[in-house]
C-alpha positions in Angstrom: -145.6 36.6 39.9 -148.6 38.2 40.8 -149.4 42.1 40.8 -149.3 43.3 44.1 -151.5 46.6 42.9 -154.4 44.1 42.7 -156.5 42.6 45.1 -155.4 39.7 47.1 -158.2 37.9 46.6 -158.0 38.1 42.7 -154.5 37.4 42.2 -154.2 34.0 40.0 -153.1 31.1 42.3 -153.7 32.2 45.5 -154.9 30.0 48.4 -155.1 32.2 50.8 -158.5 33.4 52.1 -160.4 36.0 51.1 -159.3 39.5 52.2 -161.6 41.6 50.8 -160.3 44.6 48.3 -157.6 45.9 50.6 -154.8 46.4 48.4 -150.9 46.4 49.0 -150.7 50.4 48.6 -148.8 53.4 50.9 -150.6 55.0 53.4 -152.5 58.4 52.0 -150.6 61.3 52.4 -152.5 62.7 55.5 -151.3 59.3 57.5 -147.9 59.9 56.7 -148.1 63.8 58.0 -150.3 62.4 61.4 -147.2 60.0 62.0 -144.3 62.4 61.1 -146.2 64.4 63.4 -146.2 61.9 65.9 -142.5 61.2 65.7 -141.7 64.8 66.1 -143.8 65.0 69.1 -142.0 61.8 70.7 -138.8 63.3 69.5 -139.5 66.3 71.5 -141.0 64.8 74.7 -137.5 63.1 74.6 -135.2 65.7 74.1 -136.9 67.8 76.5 -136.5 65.1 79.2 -132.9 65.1 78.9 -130.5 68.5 79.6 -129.8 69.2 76.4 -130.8 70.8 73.0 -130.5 70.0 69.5 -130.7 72.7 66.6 -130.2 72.7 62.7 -129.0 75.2 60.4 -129.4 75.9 57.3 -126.9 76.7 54.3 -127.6 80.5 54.4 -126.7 80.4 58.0 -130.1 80.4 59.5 -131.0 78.3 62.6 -134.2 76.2 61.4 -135.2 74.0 64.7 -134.4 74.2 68.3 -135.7 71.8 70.9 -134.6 71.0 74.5 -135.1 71.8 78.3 -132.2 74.0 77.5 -134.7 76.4 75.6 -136.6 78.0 78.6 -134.2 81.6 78.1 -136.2 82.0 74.8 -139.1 82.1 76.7 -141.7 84.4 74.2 -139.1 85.8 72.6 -140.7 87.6 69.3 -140.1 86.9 65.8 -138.3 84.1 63.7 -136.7 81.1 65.5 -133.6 82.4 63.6 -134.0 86.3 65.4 -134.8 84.2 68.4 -132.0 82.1 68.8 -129.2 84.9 67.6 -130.5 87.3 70.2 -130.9 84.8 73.1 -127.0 83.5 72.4 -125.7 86.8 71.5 -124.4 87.8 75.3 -122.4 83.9 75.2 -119.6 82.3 73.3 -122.2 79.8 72.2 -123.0 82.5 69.3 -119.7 82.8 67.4 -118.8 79.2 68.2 -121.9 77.2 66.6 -121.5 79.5 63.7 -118.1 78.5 63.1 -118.9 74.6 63.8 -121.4 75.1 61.0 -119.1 76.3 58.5 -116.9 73.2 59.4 -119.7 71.2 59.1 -120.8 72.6 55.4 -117.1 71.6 54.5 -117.8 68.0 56.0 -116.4 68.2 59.2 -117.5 67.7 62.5 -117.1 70.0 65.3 -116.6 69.9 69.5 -116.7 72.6 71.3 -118.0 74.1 75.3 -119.5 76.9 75.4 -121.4 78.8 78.2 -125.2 80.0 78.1 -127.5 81.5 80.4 -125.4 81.0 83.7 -124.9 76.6 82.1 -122.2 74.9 80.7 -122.8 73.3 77.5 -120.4 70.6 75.7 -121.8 70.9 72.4 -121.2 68.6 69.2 -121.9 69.8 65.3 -122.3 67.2 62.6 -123.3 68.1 59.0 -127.0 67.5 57.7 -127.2 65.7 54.5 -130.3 64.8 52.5 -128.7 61.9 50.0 -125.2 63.1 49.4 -125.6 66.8 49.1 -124.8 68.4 52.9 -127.5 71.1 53.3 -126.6 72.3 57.0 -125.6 71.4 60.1 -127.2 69.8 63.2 -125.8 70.3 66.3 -126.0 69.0 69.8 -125.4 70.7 73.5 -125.8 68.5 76.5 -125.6 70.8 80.0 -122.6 69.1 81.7 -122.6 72.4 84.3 -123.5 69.7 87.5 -120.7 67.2 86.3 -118.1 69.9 86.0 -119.1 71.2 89.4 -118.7 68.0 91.0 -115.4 67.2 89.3 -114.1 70.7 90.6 -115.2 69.9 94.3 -113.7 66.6 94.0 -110.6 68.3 92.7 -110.8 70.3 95.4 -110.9 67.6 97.6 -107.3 66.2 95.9 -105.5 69.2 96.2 -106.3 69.3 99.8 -105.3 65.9 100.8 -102.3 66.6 98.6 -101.4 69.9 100.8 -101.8 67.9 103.8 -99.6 65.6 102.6 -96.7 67.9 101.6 -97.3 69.7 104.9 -96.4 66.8 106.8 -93.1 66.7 104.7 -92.9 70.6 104.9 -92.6 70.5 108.9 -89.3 68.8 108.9 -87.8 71.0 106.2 -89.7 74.2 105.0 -87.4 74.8 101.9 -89.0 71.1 100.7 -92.4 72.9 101.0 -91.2 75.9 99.0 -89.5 73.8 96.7 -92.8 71.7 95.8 -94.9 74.7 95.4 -92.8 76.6 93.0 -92.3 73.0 91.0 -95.6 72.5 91.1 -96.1 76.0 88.9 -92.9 74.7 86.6 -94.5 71.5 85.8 -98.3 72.9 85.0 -96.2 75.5 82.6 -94.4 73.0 80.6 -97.3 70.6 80.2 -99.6 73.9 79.2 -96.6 74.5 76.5 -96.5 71.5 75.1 -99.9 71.9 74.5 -102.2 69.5 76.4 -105.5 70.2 77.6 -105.8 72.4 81.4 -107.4 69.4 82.8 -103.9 67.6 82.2 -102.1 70.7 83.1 -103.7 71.2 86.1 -103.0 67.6 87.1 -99.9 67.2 86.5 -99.0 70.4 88.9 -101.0 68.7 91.6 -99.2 65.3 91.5 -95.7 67.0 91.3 -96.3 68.4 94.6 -95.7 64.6 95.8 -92.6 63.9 93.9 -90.6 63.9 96.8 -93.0 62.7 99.4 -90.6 59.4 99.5 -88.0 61.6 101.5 -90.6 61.3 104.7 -88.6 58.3 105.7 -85.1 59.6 105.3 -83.5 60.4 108.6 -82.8 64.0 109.9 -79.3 63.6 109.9 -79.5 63.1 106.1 -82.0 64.9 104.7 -81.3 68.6 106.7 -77.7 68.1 106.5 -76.0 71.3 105.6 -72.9 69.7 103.3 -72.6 67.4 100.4 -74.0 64.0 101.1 -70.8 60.9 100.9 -71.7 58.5 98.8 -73.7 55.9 101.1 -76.1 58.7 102.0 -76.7 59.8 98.9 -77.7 55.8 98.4 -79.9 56.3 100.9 -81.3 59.8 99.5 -81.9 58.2 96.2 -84.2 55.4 97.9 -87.1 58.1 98.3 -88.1 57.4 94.5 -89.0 53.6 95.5 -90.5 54.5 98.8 -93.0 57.1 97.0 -93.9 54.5 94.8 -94.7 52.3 97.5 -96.8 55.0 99.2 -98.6 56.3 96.2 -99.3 53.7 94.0 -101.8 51.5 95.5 -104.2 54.4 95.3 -107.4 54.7 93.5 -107.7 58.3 92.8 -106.1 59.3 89.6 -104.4 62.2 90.7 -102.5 60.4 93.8 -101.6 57.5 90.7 -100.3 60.2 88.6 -97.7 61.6 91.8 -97.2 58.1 91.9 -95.7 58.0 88.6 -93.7 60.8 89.0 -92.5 60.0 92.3 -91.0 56.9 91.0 -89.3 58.6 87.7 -88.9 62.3 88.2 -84.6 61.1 88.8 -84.2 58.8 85.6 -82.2 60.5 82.8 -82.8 60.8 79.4 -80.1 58.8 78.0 -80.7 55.7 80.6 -78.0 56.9 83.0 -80.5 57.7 86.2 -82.4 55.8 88.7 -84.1 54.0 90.0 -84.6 52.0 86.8 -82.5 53.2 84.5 -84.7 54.4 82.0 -84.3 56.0 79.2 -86.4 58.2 76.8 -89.9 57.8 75.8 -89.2 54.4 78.1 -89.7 57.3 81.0 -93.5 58.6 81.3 -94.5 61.7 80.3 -95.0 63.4 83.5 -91.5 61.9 84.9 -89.8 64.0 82.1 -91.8 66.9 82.7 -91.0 67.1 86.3 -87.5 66.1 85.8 -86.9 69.5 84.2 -88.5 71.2 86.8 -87.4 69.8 90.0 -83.1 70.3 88.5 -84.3 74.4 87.3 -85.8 75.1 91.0 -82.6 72.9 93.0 -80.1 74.9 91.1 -82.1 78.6 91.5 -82.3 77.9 95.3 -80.2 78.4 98.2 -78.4 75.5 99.3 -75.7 75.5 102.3 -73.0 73.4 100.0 -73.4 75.4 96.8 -74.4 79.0 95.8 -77.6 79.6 94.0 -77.6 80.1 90.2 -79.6 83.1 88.6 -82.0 81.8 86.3 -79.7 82.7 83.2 -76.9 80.4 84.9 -79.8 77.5 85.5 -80.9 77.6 81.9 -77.3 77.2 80.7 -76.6 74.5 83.1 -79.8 72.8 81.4 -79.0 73.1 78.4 -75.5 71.2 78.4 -77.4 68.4 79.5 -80.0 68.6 76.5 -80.4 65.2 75.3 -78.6 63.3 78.2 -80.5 64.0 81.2 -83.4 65.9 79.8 -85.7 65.2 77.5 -84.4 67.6 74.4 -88.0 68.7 73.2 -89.6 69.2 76.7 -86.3 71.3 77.6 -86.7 73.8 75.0 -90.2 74.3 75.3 -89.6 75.3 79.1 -86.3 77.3 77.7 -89.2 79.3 75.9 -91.7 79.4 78.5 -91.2 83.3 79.4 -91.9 84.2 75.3 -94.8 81.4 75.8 -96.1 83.6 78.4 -96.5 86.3 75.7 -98.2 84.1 73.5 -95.1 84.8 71.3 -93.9 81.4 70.3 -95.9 78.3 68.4 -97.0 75.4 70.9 -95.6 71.6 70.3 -97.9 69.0 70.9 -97.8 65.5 72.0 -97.3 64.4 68.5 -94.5 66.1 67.9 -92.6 64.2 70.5 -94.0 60.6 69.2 -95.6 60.2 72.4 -99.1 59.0 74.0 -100.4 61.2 77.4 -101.6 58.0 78.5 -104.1 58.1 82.0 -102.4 57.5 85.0 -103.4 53.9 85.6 -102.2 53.2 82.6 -98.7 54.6 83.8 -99.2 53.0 86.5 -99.2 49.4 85.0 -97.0 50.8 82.7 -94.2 51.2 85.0 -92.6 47.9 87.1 -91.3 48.5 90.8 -88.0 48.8 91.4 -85.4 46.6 92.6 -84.8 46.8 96.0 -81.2 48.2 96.5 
């Protein structure tokens, strides 16, 4: 096999044509520092197109490089990037929160995290920085999502007031039903933040609850203000609302109206498989069905009702708790039997795990859940 340190031209046996003395050999040392140079610059030009920046620390806890169109508060700020960087983030939570991402990072874990800078919002992402196998820092990523989440609160906006409208419409032929949404609506966003999902999820949930009963707008007068027990026959009619919201909610696109949907449809079904209108029956009922399930019995019994005499919240609570396990959901129940010592940051959060279940999105509850028989 031929040399490839020697000339082309000279090695035995070749046919190929004459190449002069060019010889197979890496490029001198000042090529390689013009085209490093060159990828740094096209690195940059990059970054700084895009809204976001991108940093590097080292393992004594120094920042090293910074580049991005997030960068402009530096502006000729004096000294060492480090001094630079430390005193530009030192009015934000970006500051104490990158320095703990790089600690996780040193340790070989990655980080998420938002933070706020300079009036922007920041999702930022730390990833440790390893030459070979040895981790010698972190490198971290901050991409300005402060338009997005601006836009996703107007459009959130938007929801909830399409949802008032809606439960407005229901309100005007019986103002204890608009009452009775709003406080549920505060029950349901309490036990989701308990059990530990994220506020997004929280928030959502208390918006879609506020549509549970939104089925009952085609239940007659007669029925729905009467002011005595319902006979059997109209409470067979009562229970239909559960199918009509369905009906009325569920063709939707909007996530939020999908979500009431689900709700709508399974806020009445009982933990042990005993309610309607499906007769389901543990994690067989969605998430957000349990959740408001618990919610919609505490605020009926704690309110005034002409055929039965309102319960102090003590009473409710014990009322609740007899049917631990056979109506309600037993782990959602006693988080919202806690929710007053949760309030005081005084009790440790479940999560999702803990109950074996998946939040899934709402069209995936959705799909998830088949319509009703007609009765």
């Amino acid at each position: 096999m031929p040399d490839l340190g020697q000339d082309v031209a000279a090695a035995p046996g070749n046919d190929c044509p004459d190449m002069g003395s060019k010889r197979w050999t890496n490029p001198a040392p000042t090529s390689v520092r013009a085209h490093e140079a060159l990828q740094a610059q096209q690195l940059r030009l990059l970054v700084d197109q895009i809204p976001a920046i991108v940093w590097t620390v080292d393992r004594n806890d120094r920042f090293t490089s910074a580049l991005g169109s997030g960068l402009e508060p530096l502006g000729g700020r004096a000294g060492t990037l480090d001094i630079a960087m430390r005193e530009a983030l030192a009015d934000s939570d970006a500051l104490p929160a990158s320095i703990e991402a790089h600690r996780h990072a040193l340790e070989g874990r990655s980080s998420r995290y938002s933070a706020s800078w300079s009036g922007r919002l920041y999702e930022c992402r730390v990833e440790p920085l390893r030459a070979g196998r040895r981790t010698v820092g972190s490198i971290g990523v901050a991409v300005d999502v402060t338009n997005e989440r601006r836009a996703e609160s107007e459009a959130l906006s938007a929801y909830e007031e399409g949802v008032d409208c809606l439960v407005r419409a229901i309100e005007s032929r019986d103002i204890e039903t608009g009452q009775h949404v709003a406080r549920m609506s505060l029950y349901c966003s309490a036990i989701a933040e308990a059990l530990g999902l994220d506020p997004g999820q929280c928030q959502a949930i208390g918006i879609a609850s506020r549509l549970h009963d939104i089925g009952k707008i085609g239940i007659p007068d007669k029925i729905l203000l009467k002011n005595a027990a319902l006979t059997r026959d109209e409470r067979a009619i009562i229970e239909r609302h559960c199918r009509a919201g369905w009906e009325i909610l569920a063709g939707a696109r909007s996530e939020i109206l999908q979500l009431a949907a689900v709700i709508a449809l399974t806020h009445h079904e009982w933990f042990d498989g005993s309610g309607y209108p499906q007769g389901l029956g543990g994690m067989e009922i969605p998430l957000p069905g349990r959740i408001a399930a618990i919610a919609d019995v505490f605020d009926a019994l704690t309110s005034q009702r002409p055929y039965r005499a309102v319960l102090t919240d003590t009473q409710a609570r014990t009322v609740m708790c007899a049917e631990r396990g056979t109506h309600f959901d037993p782990i959602l129940l006693d988080l919202f039997m806690r929710i007053d010592l949760l309030a005081q940051g005084d009790a440790t959060h479940a999560t999702a795990g803990a109950l074996n279940c998946v939040v899934k999105t709402p069209t995936q509850e959705v799909q998830r859940c088949r319509p009703p028989t007609s009765s």
